[in-house]
C-alpha positions as CSV (number, residue, x, y, z in Angstrom):
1,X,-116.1,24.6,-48.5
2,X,-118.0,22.9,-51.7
3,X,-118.0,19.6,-49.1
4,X,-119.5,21.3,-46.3
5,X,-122.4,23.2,-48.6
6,X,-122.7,19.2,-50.1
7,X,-123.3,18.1,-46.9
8,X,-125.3,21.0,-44.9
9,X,-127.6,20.7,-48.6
10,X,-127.6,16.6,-47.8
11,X,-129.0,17.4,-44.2
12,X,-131.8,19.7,-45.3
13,X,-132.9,17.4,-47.5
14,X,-132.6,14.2,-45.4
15,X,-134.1,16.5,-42.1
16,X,-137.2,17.9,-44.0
17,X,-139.0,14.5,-45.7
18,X,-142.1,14.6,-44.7
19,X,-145.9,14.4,-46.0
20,X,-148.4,16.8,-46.4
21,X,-148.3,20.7,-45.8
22,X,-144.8,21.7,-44.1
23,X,-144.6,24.0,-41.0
24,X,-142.7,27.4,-40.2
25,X,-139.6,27.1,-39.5
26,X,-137.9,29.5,-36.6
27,X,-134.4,30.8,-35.6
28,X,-134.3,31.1,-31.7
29,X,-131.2,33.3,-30.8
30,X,-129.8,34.2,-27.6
31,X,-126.9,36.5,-27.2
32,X,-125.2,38.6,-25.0
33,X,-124.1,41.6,-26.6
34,X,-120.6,43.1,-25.1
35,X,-120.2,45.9,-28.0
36,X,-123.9,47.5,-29.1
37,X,-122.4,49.8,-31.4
38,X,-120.4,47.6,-33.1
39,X,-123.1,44.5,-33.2
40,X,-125.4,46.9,-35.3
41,X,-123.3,46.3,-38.4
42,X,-124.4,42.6,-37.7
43,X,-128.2,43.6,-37.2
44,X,-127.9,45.0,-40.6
45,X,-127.1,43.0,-42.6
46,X,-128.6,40.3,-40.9
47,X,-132.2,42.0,-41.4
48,X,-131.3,42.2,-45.3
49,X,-130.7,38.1,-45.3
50,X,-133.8,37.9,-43.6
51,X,-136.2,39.7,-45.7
52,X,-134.3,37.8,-48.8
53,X,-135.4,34.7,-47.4
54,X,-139.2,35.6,-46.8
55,X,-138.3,35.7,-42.8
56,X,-139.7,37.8,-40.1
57,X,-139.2,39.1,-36.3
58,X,-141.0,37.1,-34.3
59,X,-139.1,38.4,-31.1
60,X,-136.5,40.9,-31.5
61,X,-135.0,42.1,-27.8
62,X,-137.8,43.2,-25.8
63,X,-138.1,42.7,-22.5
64,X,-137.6,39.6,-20.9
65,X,-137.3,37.4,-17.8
66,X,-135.3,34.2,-17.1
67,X,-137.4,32.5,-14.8
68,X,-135.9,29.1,-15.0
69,X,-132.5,28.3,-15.8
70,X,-129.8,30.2,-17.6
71,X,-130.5,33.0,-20.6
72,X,-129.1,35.4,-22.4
73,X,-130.4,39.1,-22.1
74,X,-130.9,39.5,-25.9
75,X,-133.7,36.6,-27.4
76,X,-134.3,36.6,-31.1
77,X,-137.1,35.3,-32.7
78,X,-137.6,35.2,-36.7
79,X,-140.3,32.8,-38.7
80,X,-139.4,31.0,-42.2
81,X,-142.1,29.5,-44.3
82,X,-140.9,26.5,-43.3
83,X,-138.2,24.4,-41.4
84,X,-136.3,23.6,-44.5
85,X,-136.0,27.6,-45.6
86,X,-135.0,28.6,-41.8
87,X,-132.2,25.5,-41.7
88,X,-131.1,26.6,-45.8
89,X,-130.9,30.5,-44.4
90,X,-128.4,29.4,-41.4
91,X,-126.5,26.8,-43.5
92,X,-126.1,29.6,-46.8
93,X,-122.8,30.8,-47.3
94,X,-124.2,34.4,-47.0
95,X,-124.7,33.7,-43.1
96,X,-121.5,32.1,-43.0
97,X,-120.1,36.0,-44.1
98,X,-122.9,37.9,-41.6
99,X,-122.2,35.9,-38.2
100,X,-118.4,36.8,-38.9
101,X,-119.9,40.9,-38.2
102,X,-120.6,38.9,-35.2
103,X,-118.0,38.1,-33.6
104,X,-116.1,39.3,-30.8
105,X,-119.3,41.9,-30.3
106,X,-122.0,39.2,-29.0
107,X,-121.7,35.8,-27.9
108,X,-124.7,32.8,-27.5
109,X,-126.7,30.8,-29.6
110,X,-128.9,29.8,-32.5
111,X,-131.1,27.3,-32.7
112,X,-133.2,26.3,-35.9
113,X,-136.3,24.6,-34.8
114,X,-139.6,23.6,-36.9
115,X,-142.6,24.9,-35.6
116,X,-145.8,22.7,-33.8
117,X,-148.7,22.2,-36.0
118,X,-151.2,23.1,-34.2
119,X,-154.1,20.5,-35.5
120,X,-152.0,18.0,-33.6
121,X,-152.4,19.7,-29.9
């Protein structure tokens, strides 16, 4: 456990070296939810993590439409300060203990991206 919080601390470091003023950081989340009642004990505590870490909703459920491709009917959206913050939040051993509320209630994906500066368009 102490290697893996050595090494996911090693890639925040190594992935967030960079110069001048550093941009938001974002959790995209898709899921399919199979148990809603049971998933809001993950949405909980989740939201708690969140506003620990400075995030916020972005996105959270509304409607969609998958126009291209393949999706999942639930799309999460939250914003960190930065990219470093939003990759430190997934890779915390606090998340490590939420996503387990997770499981077997929703299935999908997370993905921790850093956001466009918008100067550069």
């Amino acid at each position: 456990m102490a290697e893996a919080a050595f090494w996911g601390t090693m890639a925040v470091t190594f992935l967030t070296r960079e110069a001048g003023m550093a941009k938001k950081g974002y959790w995209i989340a898709q899921f399919e939810v199979s148990n809603p009642e049971a998933y809001k004990t993950y949405q909980v505590e989740v939201s708690a993590m969140f506003r620990e870490h400075g995030a916020t909703y972005i996105v959270r459920g509304g409607r969609s439409h998958i126009e291209d491709g393949h999706g999942a009917i639930r799309t999460v959206v939250i914003e960190f300060s930065d990219y470093k913050s939003a990759l430190q939040c997934y890779l915390s051993p606090r998340y490590e203990a939420v996503k387990k509320l997770r499981e077997g209630h929703a299935t999908g994906h997370i993905v921790v991206v850093e956001g466009h500066d918008a100067e550069g368009a």
